[in-house]
C-alpha positions as CSV (number, residue, x, y, z in Angstrom):
1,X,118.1,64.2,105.2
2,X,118.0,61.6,107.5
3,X,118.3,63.4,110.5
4,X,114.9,65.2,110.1
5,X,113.3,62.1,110.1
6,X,113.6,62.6,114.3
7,X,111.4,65.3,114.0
8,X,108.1,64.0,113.9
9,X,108.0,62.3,117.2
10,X,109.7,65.0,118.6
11,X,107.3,67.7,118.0
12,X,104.9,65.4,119.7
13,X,106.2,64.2,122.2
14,X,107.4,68.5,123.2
15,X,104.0,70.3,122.1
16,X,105.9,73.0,120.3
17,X,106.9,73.1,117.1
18,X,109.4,75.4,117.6
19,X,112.6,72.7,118.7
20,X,112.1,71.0,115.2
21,X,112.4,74.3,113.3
22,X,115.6,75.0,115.4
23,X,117.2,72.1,114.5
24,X,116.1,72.5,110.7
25,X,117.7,76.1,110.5
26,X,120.1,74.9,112.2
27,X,121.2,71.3,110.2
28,X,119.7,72.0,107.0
29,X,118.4,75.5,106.3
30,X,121.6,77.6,107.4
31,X,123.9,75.0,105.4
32,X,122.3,75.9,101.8
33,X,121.3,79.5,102.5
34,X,124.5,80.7,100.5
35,X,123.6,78.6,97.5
36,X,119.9,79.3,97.6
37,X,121.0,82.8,97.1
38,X,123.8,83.1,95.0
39,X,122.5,80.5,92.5
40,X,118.6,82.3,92.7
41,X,116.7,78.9,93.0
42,X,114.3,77.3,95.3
43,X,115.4,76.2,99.0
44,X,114.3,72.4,97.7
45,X,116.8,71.1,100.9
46,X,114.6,73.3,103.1
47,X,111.2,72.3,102.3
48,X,112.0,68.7,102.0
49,X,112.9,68.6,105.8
50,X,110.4,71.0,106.6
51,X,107.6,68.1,104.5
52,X,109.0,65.5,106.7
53,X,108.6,67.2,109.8
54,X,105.1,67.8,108.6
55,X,105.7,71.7,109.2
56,X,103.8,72.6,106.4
57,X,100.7,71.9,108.5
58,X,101.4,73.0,111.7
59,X,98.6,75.9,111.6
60,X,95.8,73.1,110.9
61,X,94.1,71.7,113.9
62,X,94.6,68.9,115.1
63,X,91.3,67.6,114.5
64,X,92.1,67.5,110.7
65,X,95.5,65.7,111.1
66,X,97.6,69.0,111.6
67,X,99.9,69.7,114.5
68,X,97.7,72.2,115.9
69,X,100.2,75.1,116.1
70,X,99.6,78.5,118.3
71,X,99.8,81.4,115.8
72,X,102.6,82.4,118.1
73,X,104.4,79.3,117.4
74,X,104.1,79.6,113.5
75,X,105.4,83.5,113.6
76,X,108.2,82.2,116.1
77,X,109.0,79.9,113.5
78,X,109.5,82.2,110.9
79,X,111.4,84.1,112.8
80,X,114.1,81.2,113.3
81,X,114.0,80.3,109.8
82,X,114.7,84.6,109.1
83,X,117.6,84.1,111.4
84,X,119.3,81.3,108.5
85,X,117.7,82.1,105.0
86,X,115.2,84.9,104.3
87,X,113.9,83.2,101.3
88,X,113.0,80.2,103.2
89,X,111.4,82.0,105.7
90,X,109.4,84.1,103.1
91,X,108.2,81.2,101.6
92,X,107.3,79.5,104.5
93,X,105.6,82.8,105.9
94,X,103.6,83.4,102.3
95,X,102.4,79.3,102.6
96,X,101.4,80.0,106.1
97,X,99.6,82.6,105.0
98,X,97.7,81.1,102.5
99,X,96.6,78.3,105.2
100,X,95.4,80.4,107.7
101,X,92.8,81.6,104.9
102,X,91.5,78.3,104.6
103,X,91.8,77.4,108.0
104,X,89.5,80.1,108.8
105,X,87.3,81.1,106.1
106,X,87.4,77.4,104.2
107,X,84.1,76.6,105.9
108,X,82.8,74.1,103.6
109,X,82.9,70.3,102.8
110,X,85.2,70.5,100.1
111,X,87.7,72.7,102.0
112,X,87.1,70.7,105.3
113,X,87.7,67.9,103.7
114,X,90.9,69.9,101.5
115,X,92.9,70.7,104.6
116,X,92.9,66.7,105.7
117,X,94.5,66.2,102.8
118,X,96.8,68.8,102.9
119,X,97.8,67.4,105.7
120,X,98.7,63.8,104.5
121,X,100.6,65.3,101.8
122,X,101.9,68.1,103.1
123,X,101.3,70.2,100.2
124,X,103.3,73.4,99.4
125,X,100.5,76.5,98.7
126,X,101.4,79.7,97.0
127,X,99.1,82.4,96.1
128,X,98.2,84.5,92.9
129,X,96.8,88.3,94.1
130,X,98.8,90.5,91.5
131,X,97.4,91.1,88.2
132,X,99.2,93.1,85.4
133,X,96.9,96.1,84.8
134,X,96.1,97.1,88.1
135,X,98.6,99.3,89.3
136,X,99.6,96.6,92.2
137,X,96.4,96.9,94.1
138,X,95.3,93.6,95.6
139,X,92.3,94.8,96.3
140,X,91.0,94.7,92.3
141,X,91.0,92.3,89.5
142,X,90.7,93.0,86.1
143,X,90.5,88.7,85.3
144,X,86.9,86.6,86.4
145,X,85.7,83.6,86.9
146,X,83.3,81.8,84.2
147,X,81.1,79.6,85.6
148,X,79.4,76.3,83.6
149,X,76.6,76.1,85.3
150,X,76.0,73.1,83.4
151,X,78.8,71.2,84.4
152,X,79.5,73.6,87.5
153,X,82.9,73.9,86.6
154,X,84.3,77.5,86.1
155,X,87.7,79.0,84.2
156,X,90.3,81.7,85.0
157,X,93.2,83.3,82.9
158,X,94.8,85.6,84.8
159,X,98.2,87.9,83.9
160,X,99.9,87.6,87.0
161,X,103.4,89.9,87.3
162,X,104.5,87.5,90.0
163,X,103.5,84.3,91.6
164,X,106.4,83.4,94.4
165,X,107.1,79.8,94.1
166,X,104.7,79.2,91.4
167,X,106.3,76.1,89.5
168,X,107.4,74.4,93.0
169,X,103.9,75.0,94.7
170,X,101.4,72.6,94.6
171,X,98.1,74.8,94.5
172,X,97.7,78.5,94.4
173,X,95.0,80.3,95.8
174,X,94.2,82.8,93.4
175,X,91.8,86.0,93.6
176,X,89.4,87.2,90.8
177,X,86.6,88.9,90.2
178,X,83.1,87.1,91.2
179,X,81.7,87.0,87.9
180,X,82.6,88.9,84.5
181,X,79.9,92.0,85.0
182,X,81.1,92.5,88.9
183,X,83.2,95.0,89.9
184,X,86.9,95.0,90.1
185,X,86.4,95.1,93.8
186,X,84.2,92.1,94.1
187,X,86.4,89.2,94.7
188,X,86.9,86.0,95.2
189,X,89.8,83.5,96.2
190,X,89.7,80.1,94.2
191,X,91.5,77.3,95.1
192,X,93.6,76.1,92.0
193,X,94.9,72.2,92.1
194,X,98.0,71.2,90.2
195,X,96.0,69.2,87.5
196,X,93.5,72.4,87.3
197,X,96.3,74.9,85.8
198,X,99.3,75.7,83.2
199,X,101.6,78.2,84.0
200,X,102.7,79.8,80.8
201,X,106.3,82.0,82.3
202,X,105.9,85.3,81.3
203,X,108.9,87.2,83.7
204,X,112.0,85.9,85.0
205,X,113.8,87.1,88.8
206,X,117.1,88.0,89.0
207,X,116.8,90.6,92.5
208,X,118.9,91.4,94.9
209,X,117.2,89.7,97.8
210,X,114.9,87.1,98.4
211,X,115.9,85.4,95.5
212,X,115.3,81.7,96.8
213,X,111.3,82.5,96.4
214,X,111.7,82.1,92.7
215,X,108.9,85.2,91.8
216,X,107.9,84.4,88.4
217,X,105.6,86.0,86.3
218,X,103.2,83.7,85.0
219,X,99.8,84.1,82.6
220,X,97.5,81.7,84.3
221,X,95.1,79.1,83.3
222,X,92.2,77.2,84.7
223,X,89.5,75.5,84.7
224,X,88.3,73.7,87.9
225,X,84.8,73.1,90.2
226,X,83.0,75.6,91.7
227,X,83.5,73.9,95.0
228,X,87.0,75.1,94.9
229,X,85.5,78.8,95.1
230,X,86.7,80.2,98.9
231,X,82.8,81.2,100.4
232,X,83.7,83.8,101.4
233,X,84.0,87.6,99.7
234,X,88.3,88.5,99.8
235,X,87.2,92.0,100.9
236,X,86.4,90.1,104.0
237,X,89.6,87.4,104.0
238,X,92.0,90.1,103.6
239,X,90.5,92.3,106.5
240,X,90.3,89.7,108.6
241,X,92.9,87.4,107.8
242,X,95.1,88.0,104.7
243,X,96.3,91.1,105.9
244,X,97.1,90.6,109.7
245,X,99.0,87.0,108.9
246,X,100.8,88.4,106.3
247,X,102.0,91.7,108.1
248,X,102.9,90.0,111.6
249,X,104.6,87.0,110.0
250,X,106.9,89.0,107.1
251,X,107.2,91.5,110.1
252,X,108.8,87.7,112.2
253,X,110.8,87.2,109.3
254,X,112.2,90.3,109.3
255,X,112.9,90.4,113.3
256,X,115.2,87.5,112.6
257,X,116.9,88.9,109.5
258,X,117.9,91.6,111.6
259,X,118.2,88.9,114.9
260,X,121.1,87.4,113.1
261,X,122.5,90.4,111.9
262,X,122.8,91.6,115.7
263,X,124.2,88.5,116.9
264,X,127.2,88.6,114.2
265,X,127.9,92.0,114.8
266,X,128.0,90.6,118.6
267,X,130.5,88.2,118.2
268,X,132.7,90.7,116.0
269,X,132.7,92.8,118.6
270,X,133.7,89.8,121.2
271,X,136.2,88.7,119.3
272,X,137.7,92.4,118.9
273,X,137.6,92.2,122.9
274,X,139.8,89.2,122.9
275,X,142.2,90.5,121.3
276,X,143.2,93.4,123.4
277,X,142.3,92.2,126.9
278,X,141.2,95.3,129.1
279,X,140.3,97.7,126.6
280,X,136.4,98.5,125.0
281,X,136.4,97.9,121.5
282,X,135.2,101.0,119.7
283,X,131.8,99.2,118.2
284,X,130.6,98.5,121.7
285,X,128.9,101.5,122.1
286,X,126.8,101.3,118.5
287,X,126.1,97.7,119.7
288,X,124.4,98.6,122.8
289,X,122.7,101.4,120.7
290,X,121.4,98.6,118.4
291,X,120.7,96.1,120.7
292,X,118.1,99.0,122.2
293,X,116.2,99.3,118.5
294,X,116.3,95.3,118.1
295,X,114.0,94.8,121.6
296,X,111.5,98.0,120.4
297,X,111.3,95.9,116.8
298,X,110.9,92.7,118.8
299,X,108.2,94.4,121.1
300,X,106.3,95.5,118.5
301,X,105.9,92.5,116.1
302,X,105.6,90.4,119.8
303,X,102.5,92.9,120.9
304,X,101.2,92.6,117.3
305,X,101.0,89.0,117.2
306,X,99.3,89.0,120.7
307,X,96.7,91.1,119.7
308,X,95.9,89.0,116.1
309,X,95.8,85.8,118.3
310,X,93.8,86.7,121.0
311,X,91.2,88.2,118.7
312,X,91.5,85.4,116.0
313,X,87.7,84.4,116.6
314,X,86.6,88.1,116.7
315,X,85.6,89.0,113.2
316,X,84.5,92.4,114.6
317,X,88.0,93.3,116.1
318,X,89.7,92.5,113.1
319,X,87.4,94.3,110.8
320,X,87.9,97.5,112.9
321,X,89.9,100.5,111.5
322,X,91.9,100.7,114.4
323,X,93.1,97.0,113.6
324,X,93.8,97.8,110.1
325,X,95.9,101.2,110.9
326,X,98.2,99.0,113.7
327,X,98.8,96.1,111.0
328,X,99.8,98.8,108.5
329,X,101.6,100.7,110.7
330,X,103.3,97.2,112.0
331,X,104.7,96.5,108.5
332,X,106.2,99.7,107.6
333,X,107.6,99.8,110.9
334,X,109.1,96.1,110.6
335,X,110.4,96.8,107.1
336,X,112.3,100.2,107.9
337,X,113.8,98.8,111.0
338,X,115.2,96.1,109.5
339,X,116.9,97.9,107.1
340,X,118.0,100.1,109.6
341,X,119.2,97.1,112.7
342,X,121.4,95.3,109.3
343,X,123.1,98.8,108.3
344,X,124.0,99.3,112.0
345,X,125.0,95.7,112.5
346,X,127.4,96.5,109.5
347,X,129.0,99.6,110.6
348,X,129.7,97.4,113.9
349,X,131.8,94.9,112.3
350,X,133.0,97.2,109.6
351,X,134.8,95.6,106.3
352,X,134.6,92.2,108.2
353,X,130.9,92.7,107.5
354,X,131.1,94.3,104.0
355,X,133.0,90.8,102.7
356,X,131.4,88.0,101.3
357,X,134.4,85.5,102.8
358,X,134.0,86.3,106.8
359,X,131.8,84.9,109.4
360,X,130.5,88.2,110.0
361,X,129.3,88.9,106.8
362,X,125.9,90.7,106.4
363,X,125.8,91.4,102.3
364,X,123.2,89.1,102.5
365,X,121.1,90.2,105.3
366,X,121.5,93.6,103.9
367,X,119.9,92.6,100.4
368,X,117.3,90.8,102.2
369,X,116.4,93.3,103.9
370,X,115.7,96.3,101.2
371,X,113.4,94.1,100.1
372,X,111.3,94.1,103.2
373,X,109.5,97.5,102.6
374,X,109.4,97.1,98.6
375,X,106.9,94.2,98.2
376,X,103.8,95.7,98.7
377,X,105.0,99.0,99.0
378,X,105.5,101.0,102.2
379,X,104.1,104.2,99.4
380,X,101.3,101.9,99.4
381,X,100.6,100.9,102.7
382,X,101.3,104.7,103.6
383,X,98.2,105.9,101.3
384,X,95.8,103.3,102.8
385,X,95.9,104.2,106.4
386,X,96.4,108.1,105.3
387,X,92.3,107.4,104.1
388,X,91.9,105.4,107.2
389,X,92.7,108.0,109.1
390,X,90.6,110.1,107.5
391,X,87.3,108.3,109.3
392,X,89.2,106.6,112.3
393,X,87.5,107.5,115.8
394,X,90.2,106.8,118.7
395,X,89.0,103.8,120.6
């Protein structure tokens, strides 16, 4: 691990983040991909280097002792990390996720002073929105807080089907309904601390893809200070925030899945070349084919990112329907092509690619990437912008 230790002074002394995730992928990440996966545990190598790079706080501002990170910089890095090991890019991608909440909505002391000290310890955050009961609808709890107002302390048990990363995480922001007589749709996000919560396992993960994120089920405790409550409502964290981060960073992710998958199928075909000097290899055509549908994907997640950016301090434009409709239609896009690029890829480099033992091996990538449009499902995503649609005015 001693090579990472270059990395701090280097993303400095650059002003991108994006060199130090390169060489991470490159030295560390790429190197235990294969045993993340096959063995189904967490990418520890990974997020060690990733801690001393201090990577895990590259979205804070500067002014609270983060790197200060574009929002382009942050999906580009996911999209490196996609390129070596889905589940550390999904992991990464789901912490980021949870930081640009709090980055932008953690508007009090408490949180203020919370992201300083994420910072400094470079804390690993995971979230808990799932709740058994409720069909897979985020947008509804069944569990509540209890506040003390005595001791202004409040408690949460929560049946949660999966929390990704839950036992190697070092808080999890968690959603719940405001109080026990609100509505399922009135909720909150809580900030739960290590000390504040058990973690009783309830499910296990043995998946096809993604296995390195470790998706637990868990029934949650907690008990912790009402400062840790997240002011604002989650209608309005997932409109503005929750749902746009997590879209256009899975959708980065997924751009490099199916990046690398493109770039093996590349070299097969190079190599094929080689070998018979003069002649086309027969996977040339399907490569310029795919090579065609890999710049539309990488066009749309790129335009998609631009747009979240530019409007990051317009709560209006990222309330809008129209908003909502292109970050839906962004993920189901991202997810299908994916599948799609990696099943091309594979017919490109033929049983070369269908072996677990060659450099152009995709079996991975290809697992990986069914996975894409099965968390929150495209079914899903499909019926919410269908009643979108249904009172959407064309800009």
């Amino acid at each position: 691990m001693a090579t990472t230790l270059e990395l701090v002074p280097d993303v400095a002394a650059r002003g991108s983040i994006l060199p130090a995730v390169m060489r991470i992928a490159q030295t560390v990440v790429g190197a235990y991909a294969a045993e993340v996966d096959a063995e189904a545990r967490f990418p520890v190598e990974a997020f060690a280097a990733l801690r001393e790079a201090r990577l895990l706080s590259a979205m804070v501002p500067r002014e609270f002792g983060g790197l200060g990170a574009s929002y382009e910089e942050i999906a580009g890095a996911c999209e490196i990390l996609g390129q070596y090991c889905a589940s550390t890019a999904m992991v990464y991608a789901m912490h980021q996720i949870q930081v640009a909440c709090l980055v932008r909505h953690g508007t009090t002391p408490f949180f203020r002073s919370y992201l300083h000290e994420l910072c400094e310890r470079q804390y690993l955050l995971a979230s808990a929105t799932t709740e058994a009961g409720i069909g897979g609808d985020v947008r509804s709890s069944i569990c509540a807080i209890e506040v003390d107002p005595a001791t202004k302390t409040f408690q949460l048990r929560k049946n949660a089907p999966v929390i990704s990363y839950g036992q190697q995480a070092d808080d999890i922001l968690v959603t719940a309904r405001r109080t026990p007589a609100s509505p399922a749709s009135d909720q909150v996000i809580v900030l739960v601390r290590l000390a504040d919560r058990t973690l009783e396992r309830t499910g296990g993960w043995d998946t096809l893809g993604f296995r390195g994120t470790c998706s637990l089920g868990f029934q949650l405790s907690a008990q912790a200070h009402v400062d840790q409550i997240l002011p604002h409502p989650y209608a309005e964290v997932s409109s503005q925030t929750m749902l746009p981060v997590s879209h256009t960073l899975w959708s980065s992710l997924w751009l490099g899945i199916a990046t690398d998958a493109v770039r093996r199928a590349r070299s097969f075909v190079r190599a094929e070349a080689r070998k018979k000097p003069g002649t086309v290899p027969p996977g040339s055509l399907r490569l310029a084919e795919v090579m065609s549908v890999l710049q539309g994907f990488r066009g749309n997640v790129r335009q998609s990112i631009a747009e979240f950016s530019g409007h990051w301090s317009d709560s209006e434009h990222l309330s809008s329907l129209g908003f909502a409709i292109r970050m839906n239609s962004l993920k189901v896009a991202a997810s299908t092509l994916v599948v799609d690029v990696v099943s091309a890829a594979m017919t490109i480099a033929g049983i070369s690619a269908y072996r677990q033992d060659t450099p152009y091996s995709l079996g991975r990538h290809l697992r990986d990437a069914f996975g894409a449009g099965l968390m929150v499902n495209n079914d899903r995503i499909y019926s919410n912008t269908a009643l979108l649609l249904l009172v959407y005015k064309d800009d």
